[in-house]
N, C-alpha and C positions, 0 to 999 in steps of 0.2 A: 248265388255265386259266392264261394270263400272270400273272406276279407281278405286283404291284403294285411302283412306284416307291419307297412308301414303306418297303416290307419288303424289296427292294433293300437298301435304305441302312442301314434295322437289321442286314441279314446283316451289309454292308460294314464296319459299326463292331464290330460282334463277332471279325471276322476281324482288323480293325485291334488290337481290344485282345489277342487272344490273338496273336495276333505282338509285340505289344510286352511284353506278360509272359513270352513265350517268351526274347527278348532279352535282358528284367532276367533273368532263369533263370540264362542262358548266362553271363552277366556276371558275377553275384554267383559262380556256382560258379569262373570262370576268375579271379577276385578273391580266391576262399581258397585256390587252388592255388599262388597266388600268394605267397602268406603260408606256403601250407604249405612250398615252397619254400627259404625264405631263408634266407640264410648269412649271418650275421655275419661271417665271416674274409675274405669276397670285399671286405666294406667298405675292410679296411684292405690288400688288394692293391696295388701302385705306393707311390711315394713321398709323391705329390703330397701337400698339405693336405688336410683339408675344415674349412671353413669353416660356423661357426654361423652360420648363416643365422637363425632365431628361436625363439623358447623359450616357455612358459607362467608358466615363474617369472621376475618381476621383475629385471631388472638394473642396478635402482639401489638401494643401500643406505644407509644411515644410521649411525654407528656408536653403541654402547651409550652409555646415558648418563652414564658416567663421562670419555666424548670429548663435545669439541666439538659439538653433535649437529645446528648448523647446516652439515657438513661431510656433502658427500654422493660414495660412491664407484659410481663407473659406469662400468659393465663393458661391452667390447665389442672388436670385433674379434676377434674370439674363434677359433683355431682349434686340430684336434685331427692330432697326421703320427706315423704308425708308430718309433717305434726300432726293435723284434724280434719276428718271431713264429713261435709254434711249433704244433703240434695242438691245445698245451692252452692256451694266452693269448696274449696278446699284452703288450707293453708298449707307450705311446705315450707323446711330450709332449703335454700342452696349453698354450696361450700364450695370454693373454688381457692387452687394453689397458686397463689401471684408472687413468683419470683420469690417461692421457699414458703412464705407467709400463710397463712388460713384468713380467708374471707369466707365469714357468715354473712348470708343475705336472706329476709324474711318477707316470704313475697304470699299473697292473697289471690287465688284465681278463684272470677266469679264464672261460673257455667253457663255458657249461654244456651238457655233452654229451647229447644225446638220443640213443635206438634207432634203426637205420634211417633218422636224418635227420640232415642237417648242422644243426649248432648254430646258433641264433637269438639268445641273450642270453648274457651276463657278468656276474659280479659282479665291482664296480670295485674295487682297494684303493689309496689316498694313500701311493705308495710317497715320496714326498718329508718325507711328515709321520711319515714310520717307521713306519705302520698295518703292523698284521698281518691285521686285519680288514676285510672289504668294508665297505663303506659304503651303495653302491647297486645296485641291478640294471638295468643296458641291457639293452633288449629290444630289437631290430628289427623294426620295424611295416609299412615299407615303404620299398622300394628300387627305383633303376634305377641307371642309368651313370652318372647326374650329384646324385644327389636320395637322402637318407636320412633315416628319419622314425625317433627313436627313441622307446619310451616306460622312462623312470625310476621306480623302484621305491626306497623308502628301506628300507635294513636295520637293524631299529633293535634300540639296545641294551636290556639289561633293565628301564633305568632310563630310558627311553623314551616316549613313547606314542604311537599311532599319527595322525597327522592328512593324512590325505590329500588333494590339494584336488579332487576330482570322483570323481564316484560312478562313474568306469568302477573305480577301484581302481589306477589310474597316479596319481601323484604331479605329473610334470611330463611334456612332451613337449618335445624337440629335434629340430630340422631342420636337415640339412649340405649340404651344397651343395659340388662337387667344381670345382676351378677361376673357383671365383666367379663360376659361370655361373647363370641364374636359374632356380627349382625346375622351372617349370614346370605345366599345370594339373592333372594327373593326381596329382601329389604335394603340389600345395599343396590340393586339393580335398581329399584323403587327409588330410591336416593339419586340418585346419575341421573333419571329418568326425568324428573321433575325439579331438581336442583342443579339446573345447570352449573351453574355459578362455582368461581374456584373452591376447592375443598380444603378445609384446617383439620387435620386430625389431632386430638386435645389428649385423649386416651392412650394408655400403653401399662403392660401387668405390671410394672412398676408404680401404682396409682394406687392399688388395691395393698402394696405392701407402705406404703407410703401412708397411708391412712391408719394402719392396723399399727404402726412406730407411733404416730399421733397417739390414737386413743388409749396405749400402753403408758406411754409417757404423761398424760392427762390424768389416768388412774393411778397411777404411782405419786403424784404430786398431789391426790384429795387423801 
């Protein structure tokens, strides 16, 4: 006996939804191979910058109330450029623009080495501020050629206590962006996705000309 039209269109939609579950299938598995993948050391391949692009924690501050405390400090421009690396860390600067001013900060990540796979996170330590101790753990979440999603972990001391801001168990998330070109959606969806938490955007192409008046003016003055 001919089908009916209507039982047509029931197959049709059953075959429609199991091709699209099939698809989220394919996706989520080539999504954690993805992740199982990643190198943190490929990050800091090439000279270039990367550029904070945006963060979870706040970058305006306040200072304690023994300061001024109508005095507020806003962090931005923010980027992070290799000095040296080896198997086991890396050393980089970070420079960041606090209310006009240049902040260098010289920070140590040791690789945390895994079995069988290239390493994904570091623990960072404050080689400027004399630290012997890490402070936090980067973790790489997600990457391509232009786009890094990292999540921060705090290392805390004994006299510490733990306050996390979201129940994944990351503290904060950061996003770099290589040549101050835009994330794009695969990596900014990645970001929303797993960084709930309010967003600070730190970046803007006023960063890139703002650096390039610095280092002119730097060179004019040696």
């Amino acid at each position: 006996r001919a089908m009916r039209l209507s039982d047509c269109f029931s197959v049709f939609l059953i075959y429609l939804v199991f091709c699209q579950a099939r698809k989220e299938g394919e996706k989520s598995k080539s999504s954690k191979a993805r992740r199982n993948n990643l190198n943190i050391t490929k990050v800091f391949e090439g000279n270039s910058p990367l550029w904070l692009y945006k963060q979870t924690q706040c970058n305006v501050f306040t200072p304690d109330d023994e300061i001024d405390s109508s005095v507020e400090f806003v962090l931005k421009c923010t980027f992070i450029k290799k000095i040296n690396i080896s198997n086991t860390h890396v050393h980089f600067l970070k420079t960041i623009d606090v209310n006009g001013e240049t902040v260098k900060i010289h920070y140590r990540g040791d690789f945390i080495l895994e079995e069988r796979r290239a390493p994904k996170s570091m623990n960072v330590t404050d080689i400027s501020d004399g630290d012997i101790s890490p402070f936090e753990t980067m973790e790489l979440g997600y990457a391509n050629q232009k786009c890094y999603v990292f999540f921060l972990t705090p290392l805390l001391r004994d006299d510490e206590e733990e306050n996390l801001d979201d129940s994944s168990g990351h503290h904060n998330c950061e996003m770099y962006i290589r040549h101050g070109k835009p994330p794009g959606l695969e990596c900014d969806k990645f970001f929303e996705t797993n960084c709930p938490n309010q967003t600070f955007v730190t970046y803007d192409e006023s960063c890139k000309i703002l650096k390039k008046i610095k280092a002119d003016r730097k060179n004019g003055e040696e």
